[in-house]
KOLDRENPA-830134 format. One record per residue: residue in three letters; y, x, z of N, C-alpha, C in turn. Coordinates in steps of 0.2 Angstrom, whole numbers, plus 5000, padded with zeros to 4 digits. Layout:
! KOLDRENPA-830134
alaYXZYXZYXZ/...
END
This chain:
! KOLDRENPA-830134
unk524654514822524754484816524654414815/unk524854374809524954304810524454284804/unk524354214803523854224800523654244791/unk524454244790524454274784524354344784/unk524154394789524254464791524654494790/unk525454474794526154474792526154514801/unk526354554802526554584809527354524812/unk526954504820527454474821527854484826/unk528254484824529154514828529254484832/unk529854494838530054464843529754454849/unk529254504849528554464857528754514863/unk528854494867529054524871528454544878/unk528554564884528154604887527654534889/unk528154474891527754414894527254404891/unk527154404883526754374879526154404880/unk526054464881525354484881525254484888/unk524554494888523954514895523654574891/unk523354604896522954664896522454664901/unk521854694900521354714905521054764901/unk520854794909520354864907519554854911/unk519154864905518554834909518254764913/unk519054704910518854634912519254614919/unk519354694920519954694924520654664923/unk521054624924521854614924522154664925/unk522654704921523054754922523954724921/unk524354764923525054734925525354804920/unk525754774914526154804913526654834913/unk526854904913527354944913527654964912/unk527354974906528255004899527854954893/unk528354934891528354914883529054914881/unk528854934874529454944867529054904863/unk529554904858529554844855530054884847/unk529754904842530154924835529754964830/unk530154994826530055034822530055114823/unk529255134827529355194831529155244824/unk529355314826529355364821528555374821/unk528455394812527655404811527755474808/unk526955484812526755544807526055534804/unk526055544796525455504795525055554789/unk524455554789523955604784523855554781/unk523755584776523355514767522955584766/unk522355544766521555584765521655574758/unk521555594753521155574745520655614743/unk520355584742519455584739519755624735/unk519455664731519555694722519055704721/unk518455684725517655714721517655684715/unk517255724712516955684704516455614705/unk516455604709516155494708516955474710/unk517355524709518055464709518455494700/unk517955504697518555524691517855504687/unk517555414688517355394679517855364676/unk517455334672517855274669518355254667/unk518355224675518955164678519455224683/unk519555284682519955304684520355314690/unk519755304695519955304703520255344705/unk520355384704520555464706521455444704/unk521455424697522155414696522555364700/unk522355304702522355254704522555274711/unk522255314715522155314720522855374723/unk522955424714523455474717524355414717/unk524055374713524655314711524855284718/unk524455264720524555224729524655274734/unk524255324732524655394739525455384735/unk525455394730526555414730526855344731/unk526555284731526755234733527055234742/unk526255244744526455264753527055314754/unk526955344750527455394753528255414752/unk528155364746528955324746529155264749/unk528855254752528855174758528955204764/unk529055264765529055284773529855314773/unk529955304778530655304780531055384780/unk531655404779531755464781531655504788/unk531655484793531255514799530455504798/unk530155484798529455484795529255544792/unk528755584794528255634793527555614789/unk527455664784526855664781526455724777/unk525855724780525455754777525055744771/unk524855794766524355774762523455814762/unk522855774765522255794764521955784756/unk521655844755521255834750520555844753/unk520255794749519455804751518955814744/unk518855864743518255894738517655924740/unk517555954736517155994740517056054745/unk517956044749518156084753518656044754/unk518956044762519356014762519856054766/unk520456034761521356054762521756004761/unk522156054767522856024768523356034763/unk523455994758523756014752524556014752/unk524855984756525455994759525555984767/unk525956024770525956024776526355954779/unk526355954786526655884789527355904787/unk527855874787528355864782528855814783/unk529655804785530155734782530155734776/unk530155814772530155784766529755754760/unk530055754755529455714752529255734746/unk529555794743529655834737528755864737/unk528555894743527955944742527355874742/unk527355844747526855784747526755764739/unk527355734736527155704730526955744725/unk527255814725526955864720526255894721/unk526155894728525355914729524855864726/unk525255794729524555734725524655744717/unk524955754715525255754705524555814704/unk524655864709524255924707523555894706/unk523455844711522555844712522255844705/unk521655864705521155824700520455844703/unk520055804700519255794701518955864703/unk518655854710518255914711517655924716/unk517255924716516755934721516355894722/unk516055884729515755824732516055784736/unk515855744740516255714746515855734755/unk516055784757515855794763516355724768/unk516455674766516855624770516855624777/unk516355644780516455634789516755684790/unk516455734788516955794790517555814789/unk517655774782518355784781519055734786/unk518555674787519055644791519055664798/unk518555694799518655724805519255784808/unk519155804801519855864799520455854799/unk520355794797521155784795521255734802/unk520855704803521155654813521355714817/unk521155784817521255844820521955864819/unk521855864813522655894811523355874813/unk523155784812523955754813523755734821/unk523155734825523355724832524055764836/unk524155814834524755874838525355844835/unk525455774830526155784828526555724833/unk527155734832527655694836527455614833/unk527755574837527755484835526955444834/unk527155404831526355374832526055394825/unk525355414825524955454821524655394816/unk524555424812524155374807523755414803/unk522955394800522755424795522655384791/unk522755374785522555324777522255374776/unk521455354773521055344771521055334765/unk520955364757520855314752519955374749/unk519655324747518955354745518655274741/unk517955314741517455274737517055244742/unk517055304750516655294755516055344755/unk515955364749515155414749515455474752/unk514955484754514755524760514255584759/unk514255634757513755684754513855754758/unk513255784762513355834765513855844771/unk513955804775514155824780513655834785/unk514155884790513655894795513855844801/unk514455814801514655744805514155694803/unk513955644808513555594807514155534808/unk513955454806514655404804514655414811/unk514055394818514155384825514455434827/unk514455494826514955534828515555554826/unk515655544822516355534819516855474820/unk516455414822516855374827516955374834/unk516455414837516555434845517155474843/unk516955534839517655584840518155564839/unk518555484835518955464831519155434838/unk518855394847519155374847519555434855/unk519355474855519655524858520355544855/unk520255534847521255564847521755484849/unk522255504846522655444848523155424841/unk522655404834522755424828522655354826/unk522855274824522655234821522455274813/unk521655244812521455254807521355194801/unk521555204793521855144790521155154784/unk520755164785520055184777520355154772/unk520155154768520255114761519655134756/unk519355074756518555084751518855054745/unk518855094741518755094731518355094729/unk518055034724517355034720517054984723/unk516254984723515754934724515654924730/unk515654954737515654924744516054984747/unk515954954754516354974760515854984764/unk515955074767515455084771515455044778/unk515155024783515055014789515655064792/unk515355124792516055154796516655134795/unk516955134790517655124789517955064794/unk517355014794517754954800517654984806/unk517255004808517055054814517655084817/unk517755144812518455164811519055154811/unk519255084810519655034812519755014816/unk519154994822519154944826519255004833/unk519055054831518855104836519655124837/unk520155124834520755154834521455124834/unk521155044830521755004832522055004825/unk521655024819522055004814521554964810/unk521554964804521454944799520854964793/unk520754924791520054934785520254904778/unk520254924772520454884767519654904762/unk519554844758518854864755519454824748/unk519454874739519854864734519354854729/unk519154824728518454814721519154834715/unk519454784713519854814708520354874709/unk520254924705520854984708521654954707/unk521854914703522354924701522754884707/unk522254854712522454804719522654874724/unk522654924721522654964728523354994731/unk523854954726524654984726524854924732/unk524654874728524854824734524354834742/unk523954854742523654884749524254934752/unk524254994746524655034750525354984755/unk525654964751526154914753526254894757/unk525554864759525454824766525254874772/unk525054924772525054964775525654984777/unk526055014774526655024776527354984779/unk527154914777527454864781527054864786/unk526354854789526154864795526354904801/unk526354974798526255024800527155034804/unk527555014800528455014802528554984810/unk528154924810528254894817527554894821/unk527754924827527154924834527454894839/unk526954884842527154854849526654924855/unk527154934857526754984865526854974871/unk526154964874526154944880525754984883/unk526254984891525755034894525755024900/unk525155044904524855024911524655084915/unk524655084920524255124928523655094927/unk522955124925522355074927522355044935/unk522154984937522154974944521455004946/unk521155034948520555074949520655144952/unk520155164956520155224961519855284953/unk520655324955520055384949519555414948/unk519055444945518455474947518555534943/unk518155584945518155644943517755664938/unk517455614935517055634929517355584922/unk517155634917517155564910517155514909/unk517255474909516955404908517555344900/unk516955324899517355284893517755204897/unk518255174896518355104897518455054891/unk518554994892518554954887519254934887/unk519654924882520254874883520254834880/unk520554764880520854694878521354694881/unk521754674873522354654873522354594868/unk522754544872522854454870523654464871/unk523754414866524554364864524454294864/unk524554294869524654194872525054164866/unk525054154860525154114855524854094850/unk524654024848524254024843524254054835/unk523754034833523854094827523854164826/unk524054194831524354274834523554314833/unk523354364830522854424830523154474832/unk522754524838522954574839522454624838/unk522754684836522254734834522554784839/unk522254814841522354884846521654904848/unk521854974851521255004852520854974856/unk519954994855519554954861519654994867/unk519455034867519155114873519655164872/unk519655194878519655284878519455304885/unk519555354883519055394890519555434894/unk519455444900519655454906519355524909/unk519855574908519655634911519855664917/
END
């Protein structure tokens, strides 16, 4: 990203380094484009998301945004998160059942949150192209049996950029966690009506990736073990976000 967090185009394999564990590693393979997505949109509907100010609506307004921003190859699911969570539309090119599922929601339950996004990282891991979960909540969290540290370790096992989106008065610690941990994004929206143009920026993100990939240079082992990545672009200005770790089975 540059520094106006504009994703930036034309970098080719020279441009970056990579190391694993501080190690130099030699790249691969790299592509470079607009790879096919399959993406879940988590939405909250617990009842702290349907006072006032209308979160709930607001929040069903920017899911149909995202999911008219995706392209006709592009895949999508719809999570609901109340006080049970469903798959309220299945993974999907089209877009007919997605937007009619979200029209459906209204206000219901609690927010079991860890578990739900646990559920839904589960879901869309098995589908083709690069995965993505959106995230949109308040961030509370009520009666889960997942804890936030565990739901970030489990997050970074699949191979799922996760995008949170905090509505309302704060942004919980996880949600950065959950971003950093996967290589995407965190958005914290004190005003709802900012959250169409979030979705927006999400999905111009989300259209262009850069992948690279390596042989770790290292003797394999037979057990577990987590590693670190860094990934750098030798350009000023340049931020890069990717994942930190994964683990080696």
């Amino acid at each position: 990203m540059d520094r106006r967090g504009e994703p930036v185009t034309g970098l080719t394999a020279a441009d970056f380094t990579l190391s694993e564990d501080g190690a130099a590693q030699r790249i691969s393979a790299f592509a470079a484009g607009e790879f096919p997505l399959s993406i879940a949109i988590g939405l909250d509907r617990s009842f702290s998301m349907a006072g006032a100010d209308n979160r709930l609506g607001v929040a069903k307004s920017a899911a149909r945004t995202l999911v008219g921003a995706l392209r006709p190859a592009d895949q999508v699911m719809v999570v609901a998160i109340g006080g049970d969570t469903a798959i309220v539309a299945p993974l999907s090119a089209g877009r007919a059942a997605a937007l009619s599922a979200i029209d459906r929601l209204d206000a219901w339950g609690t927010t079991p949150l860890y578990d739900a996004t646990l559920g839904a990282l589960d879901a869309i891991q098995p589908a083709a192209g690069r995965r993505a979960l959106v995230l949109i909540s308040d961030g509370a969290d009520r009666y889960s049996d997942t804890t936030a540290a565990d739901l970030v370790s489990r997050a970074r096992t699949h191979d799922v950029l996760v995008y949170p989106v905090a509505i309302g008065a704060a942004r919980p610690p996880v949600f950065a966690e959950l971003a950093s941990a996967t290589g995407g994004r965190s958005f914290f929206v004190r005003e709802p009506a900012a959250l169409i143009a979030t979705m927006r920026q999400i999905a111009t993100e989300l259209r262009f990736q850069y992948l690279l990939g390596y042989v770790p240079a290292r003797e394999r082992g037979g057990e577990v073990s987590w590693h670190d990545i860094e990934v750098r672009v030798g350009r000023p200005g340049v931020r890069v976000r990717a994942r930190e770790r994964y683990s080696s089975r």
